[in-house]
N, C-alpha and C positions, 0 to 999 in steps of 0.2 A: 339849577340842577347841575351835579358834578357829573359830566360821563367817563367811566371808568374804561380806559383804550387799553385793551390785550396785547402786549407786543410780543412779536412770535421769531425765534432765530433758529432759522435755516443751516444748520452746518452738513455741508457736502463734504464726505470721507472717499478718499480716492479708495477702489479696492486695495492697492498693493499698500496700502496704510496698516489694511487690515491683520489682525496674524492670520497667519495659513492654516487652512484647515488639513488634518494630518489625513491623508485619503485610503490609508492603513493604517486602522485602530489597534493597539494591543494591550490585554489589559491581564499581567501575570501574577500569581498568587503562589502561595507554599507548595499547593498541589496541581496548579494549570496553568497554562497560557491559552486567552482565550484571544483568535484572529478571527478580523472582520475587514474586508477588501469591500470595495464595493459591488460585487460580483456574488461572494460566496463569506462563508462562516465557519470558522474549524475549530475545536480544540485538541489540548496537547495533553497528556496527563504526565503528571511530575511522580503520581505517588498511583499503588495501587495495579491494574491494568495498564501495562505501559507500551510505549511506541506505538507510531505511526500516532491516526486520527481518531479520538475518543469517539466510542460509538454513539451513531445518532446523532453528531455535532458536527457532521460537513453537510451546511445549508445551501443549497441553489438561492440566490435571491431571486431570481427570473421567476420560479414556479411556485418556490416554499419548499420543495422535496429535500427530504433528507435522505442520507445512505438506512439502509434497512437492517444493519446488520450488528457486528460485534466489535467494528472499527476498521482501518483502512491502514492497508501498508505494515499491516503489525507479525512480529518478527517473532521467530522460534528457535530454533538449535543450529549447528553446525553438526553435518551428518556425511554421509559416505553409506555407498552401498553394503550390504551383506547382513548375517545375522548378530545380534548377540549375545546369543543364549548359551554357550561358551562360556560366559564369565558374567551373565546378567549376577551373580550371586557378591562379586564386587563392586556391583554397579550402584550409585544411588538411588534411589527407585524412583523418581522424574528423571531419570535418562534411561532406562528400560525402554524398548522400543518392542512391541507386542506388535506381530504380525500375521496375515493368516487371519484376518477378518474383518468385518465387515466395515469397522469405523477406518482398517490404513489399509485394506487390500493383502493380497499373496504374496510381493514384493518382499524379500528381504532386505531391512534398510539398519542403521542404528546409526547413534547418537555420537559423535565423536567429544564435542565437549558442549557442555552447560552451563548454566540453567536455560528453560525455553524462558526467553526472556520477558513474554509480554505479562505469564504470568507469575513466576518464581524473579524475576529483577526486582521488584517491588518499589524502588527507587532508581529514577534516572533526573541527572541534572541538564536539563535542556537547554543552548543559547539563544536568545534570540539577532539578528545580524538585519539590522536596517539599510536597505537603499533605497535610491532614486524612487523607484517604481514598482519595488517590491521587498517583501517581507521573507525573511528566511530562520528556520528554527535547525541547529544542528547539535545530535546528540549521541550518546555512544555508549559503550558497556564491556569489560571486558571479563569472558566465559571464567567460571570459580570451578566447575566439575570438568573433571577429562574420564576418558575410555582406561583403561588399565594399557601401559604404555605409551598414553599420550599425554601432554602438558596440559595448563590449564593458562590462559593468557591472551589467548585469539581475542582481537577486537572487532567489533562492530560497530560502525559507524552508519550513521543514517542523517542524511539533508536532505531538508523538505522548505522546498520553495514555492513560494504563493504571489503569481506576479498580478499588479495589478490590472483590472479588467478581465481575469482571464477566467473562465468558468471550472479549472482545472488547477491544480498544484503538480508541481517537478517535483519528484523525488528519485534517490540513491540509496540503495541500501550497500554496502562494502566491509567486506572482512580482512581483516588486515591477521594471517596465519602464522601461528607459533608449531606446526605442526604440518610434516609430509603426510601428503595422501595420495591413493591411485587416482579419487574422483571425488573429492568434495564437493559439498553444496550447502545450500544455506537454504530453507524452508522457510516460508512466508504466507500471509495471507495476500490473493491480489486480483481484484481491487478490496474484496472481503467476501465473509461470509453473509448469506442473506435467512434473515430467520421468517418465517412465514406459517400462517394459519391456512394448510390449502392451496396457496399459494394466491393469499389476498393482498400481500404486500409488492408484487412483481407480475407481471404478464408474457416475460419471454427471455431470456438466457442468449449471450451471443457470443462465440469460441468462435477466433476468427480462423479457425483448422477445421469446420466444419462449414458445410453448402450456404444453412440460414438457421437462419433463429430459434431454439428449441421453444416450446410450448412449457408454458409453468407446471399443464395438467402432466409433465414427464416427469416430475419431482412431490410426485404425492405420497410413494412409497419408498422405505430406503432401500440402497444398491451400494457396493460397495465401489471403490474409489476406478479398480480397474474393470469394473463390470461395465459400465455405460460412461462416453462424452469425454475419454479421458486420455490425453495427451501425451507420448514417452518421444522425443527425440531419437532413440534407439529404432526404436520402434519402426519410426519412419524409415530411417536412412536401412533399415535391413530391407524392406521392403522397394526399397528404390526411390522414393520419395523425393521429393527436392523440399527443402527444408521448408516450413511455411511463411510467405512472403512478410506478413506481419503477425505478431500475437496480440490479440486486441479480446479481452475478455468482461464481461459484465453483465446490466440485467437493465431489462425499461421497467422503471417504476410504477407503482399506480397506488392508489390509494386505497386502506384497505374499509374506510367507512361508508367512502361514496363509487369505488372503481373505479374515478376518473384515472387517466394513464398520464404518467408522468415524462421527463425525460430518461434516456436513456443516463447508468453510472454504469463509467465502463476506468478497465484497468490496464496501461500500453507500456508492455514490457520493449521498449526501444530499440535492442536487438534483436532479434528472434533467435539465433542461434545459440544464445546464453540458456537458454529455458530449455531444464533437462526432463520436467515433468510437471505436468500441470493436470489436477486434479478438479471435476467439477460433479462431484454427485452428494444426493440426499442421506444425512444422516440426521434427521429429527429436525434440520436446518438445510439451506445447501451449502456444502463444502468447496469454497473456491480456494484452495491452498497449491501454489507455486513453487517451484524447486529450481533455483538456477545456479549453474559451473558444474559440476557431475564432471571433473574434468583432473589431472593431474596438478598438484599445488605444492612446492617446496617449503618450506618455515622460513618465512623472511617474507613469501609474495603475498601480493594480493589480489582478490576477484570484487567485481561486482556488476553492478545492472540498474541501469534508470529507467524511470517509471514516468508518468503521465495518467494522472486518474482524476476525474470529475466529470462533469456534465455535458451532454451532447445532446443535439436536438434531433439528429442524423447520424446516422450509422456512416454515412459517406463525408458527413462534417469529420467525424470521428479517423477515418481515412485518411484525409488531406492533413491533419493535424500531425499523424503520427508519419508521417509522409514528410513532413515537414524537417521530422528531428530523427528519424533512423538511426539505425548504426551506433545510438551512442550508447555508452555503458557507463559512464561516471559524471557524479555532480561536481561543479567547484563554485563556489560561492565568496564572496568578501563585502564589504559595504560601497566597493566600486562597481560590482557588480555580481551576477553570475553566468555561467556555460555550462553547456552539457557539452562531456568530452565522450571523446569513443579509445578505442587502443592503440 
């Protein structure tokens, strides 16, 4: 009888043989970039709704929770105080600024140039910018509508970094101005808005200019923007105020099938003294829309403000983090690396 002997070969691959796994995934298309860090999930939108984080696509991996709202970091007009009902009759009618109710408040404000970009840009061509340790997306636009006597040209720039491990993305938003003003500013959503049934998607609100945490049951009917929770830097400093030590703005999540409560998504405007109004009330949604520079600007200069927004397990984690990076108001990034710069 022939016995048939199996010979079996043992080959040992040292790791570093191996190729490296890329520990930030990106995977871009006509209309998205879609990031994956091992931490969190985001996407970018190329076509459509644009800037900042597509809504509903920045994922905590820790919990599962997504943002609850209509996107993150996403960006609107270059405005200036006052009315413009003066010359709203040469205006294009998405730069009409309607005031004196309930969905923008009493404030007179308007529009210096356009389009609002997240939703009239319709196309933005985004880079993607690899390093070490993190992933970065930078992209921009420059304004096609002006006010009657102003140009049209102002750019906007926006870098958004995703470092690894980090449960949060850097971002910068920056206008680079073709156009003098007494007090420019730049509108934004930040960290976003939150849309809810009742308030089954969210359990509490936290404006770090106020004591503690507002209750979700405070946003079951709408109010307007300066009626309740709502933030003016003027405001303050009339009244004697000392500036607030951080702006740290967002909502603890929950779940709107089971209530379990999620982590806190909060939005950390880096400087506090940038932020000329910060709006937080219910309009069929809540309205978390941000207003920073409100401040004198030549044609040639430029303003901006960094951000820090995602996931926190603690309101006092949340603290220490923005604690960590104060002060700064601009991004800079390269494939050597990036910083958050200040003035």
């Amino acid at each position: 009888m022939r016995i048939a002997i199996a010979t079996w070969i043992v080959v040992f691959i040292s790791p570093a043989a191996l190729p490296a796994a890329e520990p930030i995934e990106v995977v871009e298309t006509p209309d998205e970039i879609k990031l994956a860090t091992p931490t969190v999930e985001a996407t970018i939108r190329k076509k459509g709704y644009v800037s900042g984080i597509a809504a509903g696509t920045f994922v905590d991996k820790k919990t599962g929770f997504h943002d609850a709202g209509y996107g993150l970091d996403i960006v609107d007009w270059i405005m200036e105080p006052g009315s413009d009902e003066a010359y709203r009759d040469k205006l294009p009618q998405e730069m009409v600024y309607q005031f004196g109710n309930e969905y923008h408040g009493k404030g007179p404000k308007r529009s210096i140039e356009g389009p609002q970009i997240c939703t009239k840009a319709k196309e933005l061509s985004p880079v993607v910018i690899r390093g070490k340790d993190f992933v970065a997306v930078k992209q921009s636009f420059q304004y096609q509508t002006a006010a009657p006597g102003k140009k049209t040209g102002s750019t906007w720039t926006q870098t958004i970094v995703f470092p690894e491990g980090k449960r949060y993305f850097v971002s910068s938003d920056r206008i680079d101005a073709v156009n003098d003003s007494a007090a420019m500013f730049l509108r934004l959503d930040m960290p976003g808005h939150i849309k809810h049934k009742e308030g089954d998607t969210f359990s509490q609100v936290f404006l770090s200019y106020f004591d503690k945490p507002i209750p979700s049951k405070e946003f079951l009917t709408n109010f307007a923007p300066d009626e309740k929770f709502n933030y003016r830097r003027d405001a303050w400093q009339a009244a004697g105020k000392r500036l607030p030590e951080r702006i740290i703005r967002g909502y603890k999540l929950r779940d709107p099938a089971t209530g379990k409560e999620g982590p806190w998504l909060l939005g950390m405007t880096l400087d506090p003294s940038i932020v000329s109004e910060a709006w937080c009330h219910q309009r069929g949604y809540v309205c978390m829309i941000e207003e920073f520079g409100e401040r004198p600007i030549k044609a040639g200069e430029h303003f901006s403000a960094a951000f820090i927004v995602g996931y926190f397990d603690t309101l006092d984690e949340a603290a220490k983090v923005y604690d960590q990076h104060k002060g700064s108001s601009g991004l800079e990034v390269a494939e050597s690396g990036w910083k958050l710069t200040s003035k």
